[in-house]
N, C-alpha and C positions, 0 to 999 in steps of 0.2 A: 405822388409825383416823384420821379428818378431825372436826379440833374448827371448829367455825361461831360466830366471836366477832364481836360487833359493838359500835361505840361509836355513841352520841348523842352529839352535840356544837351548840354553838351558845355563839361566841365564848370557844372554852375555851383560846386562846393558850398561858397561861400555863401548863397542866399537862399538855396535850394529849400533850406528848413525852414526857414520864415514860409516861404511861399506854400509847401505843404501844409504848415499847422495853421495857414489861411484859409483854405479849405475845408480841412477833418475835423476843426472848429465850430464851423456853422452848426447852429441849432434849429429844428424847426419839424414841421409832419413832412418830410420829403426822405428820399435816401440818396445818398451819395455813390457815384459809379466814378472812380480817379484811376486815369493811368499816366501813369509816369512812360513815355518816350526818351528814351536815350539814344545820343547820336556815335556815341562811340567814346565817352569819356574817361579819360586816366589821370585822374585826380582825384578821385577817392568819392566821387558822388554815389555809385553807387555801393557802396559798401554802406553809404549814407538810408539809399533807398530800402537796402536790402533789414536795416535798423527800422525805420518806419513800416514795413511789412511787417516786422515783428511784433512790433510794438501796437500797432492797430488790430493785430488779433487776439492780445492776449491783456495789454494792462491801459488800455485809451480809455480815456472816460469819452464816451459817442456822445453827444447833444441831439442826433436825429435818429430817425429810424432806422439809419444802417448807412456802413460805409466799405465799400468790394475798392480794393485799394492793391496795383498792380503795376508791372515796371519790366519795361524789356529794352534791351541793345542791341542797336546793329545801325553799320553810317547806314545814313543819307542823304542826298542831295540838296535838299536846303531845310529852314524852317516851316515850312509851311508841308513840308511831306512828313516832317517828324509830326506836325498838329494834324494829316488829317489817316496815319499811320493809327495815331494815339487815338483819335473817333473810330475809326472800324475795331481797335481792340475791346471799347468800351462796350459796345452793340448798344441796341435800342435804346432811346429814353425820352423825356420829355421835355427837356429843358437843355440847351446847349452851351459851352461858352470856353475858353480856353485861359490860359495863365502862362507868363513866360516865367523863367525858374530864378527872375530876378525880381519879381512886384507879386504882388497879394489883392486878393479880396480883403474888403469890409468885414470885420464883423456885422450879421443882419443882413447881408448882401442876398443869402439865397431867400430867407424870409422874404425879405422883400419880393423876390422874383418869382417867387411861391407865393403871391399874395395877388398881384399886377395876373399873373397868367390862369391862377384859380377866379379874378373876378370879370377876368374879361378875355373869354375865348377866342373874340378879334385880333386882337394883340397880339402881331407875330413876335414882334421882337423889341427888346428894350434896353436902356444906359444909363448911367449916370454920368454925374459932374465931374468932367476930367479932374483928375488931381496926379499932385505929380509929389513926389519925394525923395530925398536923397540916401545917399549907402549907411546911412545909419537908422532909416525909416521915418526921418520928419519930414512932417508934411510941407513944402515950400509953397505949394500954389495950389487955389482949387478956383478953378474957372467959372464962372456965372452961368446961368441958365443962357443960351440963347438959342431961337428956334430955328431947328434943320427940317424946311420942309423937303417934303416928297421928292419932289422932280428936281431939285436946285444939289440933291446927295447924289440922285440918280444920275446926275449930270458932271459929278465930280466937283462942284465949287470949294464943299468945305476940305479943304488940303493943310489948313493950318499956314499958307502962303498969301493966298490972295483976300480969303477970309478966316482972320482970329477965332475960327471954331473947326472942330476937329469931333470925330464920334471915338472915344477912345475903346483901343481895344480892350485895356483890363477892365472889366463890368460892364462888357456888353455879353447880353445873354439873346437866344433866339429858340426857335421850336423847331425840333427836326425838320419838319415839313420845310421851314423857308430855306433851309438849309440844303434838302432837296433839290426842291425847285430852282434851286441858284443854281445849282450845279458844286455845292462847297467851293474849297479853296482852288486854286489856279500855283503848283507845285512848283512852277517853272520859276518863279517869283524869288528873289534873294531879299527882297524888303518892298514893305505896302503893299502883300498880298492881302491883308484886310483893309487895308482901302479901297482895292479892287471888289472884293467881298462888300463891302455894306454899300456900294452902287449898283451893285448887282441885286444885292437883296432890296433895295429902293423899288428897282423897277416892278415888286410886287406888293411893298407891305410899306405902310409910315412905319415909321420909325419912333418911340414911345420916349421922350425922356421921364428919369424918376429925379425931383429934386434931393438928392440923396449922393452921398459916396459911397460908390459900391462897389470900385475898383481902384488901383493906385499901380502906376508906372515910375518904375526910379530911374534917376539919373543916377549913373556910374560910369566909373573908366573903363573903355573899353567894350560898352555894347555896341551891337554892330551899328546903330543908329545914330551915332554920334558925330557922325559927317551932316 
């Protein structure tokens, strides 16, 4: 199984490395395909990246089967063109998912997602339990199981506004195919173009919760989401 991870970035210095060695970390029978997207940053991130390229070909200890680890710059237009820039560089794969260059993966996270899609071919797409943490990486909050059916995501209810449940983007993973079929991302989007994404992807597949943390969103100063 080949999971296709990508980051958006654009001057994410300071957390960029956490969020890479949350990835090239995972252990398990899968291989890793990561491209780093850059939007144009002069802060020294990629000098950062261009260390991690290095570093993953010649002295990483791998946990899996293999890890093709890449990184290109040029603006553009919003997040969600930098996330689906960084998909077409990755090509083919089995498993999909993204990472912003300021939250992490679980250690376990793609096991898990390599285990859920190896035992159930149905299974388009899967999450875990929101969790949230702060610019030092502690965990503040992890939110309770509660169920998103089908047609109630498809219809936009869960927004985190009118109902306290939300599908979070860090550790949600999918299968090319829904991804496909959706149509990917919507580019034009400055923010909650995956909320837009996992209604769209409703209208073909339930949606799998794992009880499990398998992704983590930090609060920081200064993300764009902070309004």
């Amino acid at each position: 199984m080949r999971f296709s991870i990508t980051t958006p970035v654009l001057n994410g210095r300071k957390f960029i490395d956490q969020t890479i060695l949350s990835v090239v970390s995972q252990t398990g029978p899968f291989s890793i395909r990561y491209h780093i997207q850059d939007g144009g940053s002069n802060d020294g991130t990629l000098d950062l990246l261009a260390a991690w390229k290095l570093r993953l070909a010649h002295e990483f200890p791998v946990g899996c089967e293999g890890i093709e680890f890449s990184f290109a710059s040029a603006p553009d237009q919003s997040l969600y063109e930098g996330v689906s820039n960084g998909f077409s560089a990755c090509g083919d794969s089995d498993v999909m998912a993204w990472i912003n260059s300021d939250d992490r993966f679980e250690g376990g996270a793609f096991a898990t997602v390599y285990d859920v899609f190896s035992r159930y071919v149905d299974v388009k797409w899967v999450t875990g339990r929101p969790t949230v943490i702060n610019e030092c990486g502690e965990i503040l909050d992890i939110l309770p199981l509660i169920p998103l059916p089908q047609e109630a995501v498809a219809a936009g209810i869960f927004d985190n506004r009118f109902a306290h449940a939300f599908i979070q983007q860090e550790g949600t993973f999918w299968r090319p195919s829904l991804w496909k079929t959706a149509g990917g991302l919507n580019r034009r989007y400055r923010l909650a173009g995956d909320f837009d994404l996992w209604r769209r992807f409703a209208t073909h597949a339930e949606l799998v919760i794992c009880n499990t943390i398998l992704g983590c969103f930090r609060f920081r100063q200064g993300q764009l989401s902070s309004d």
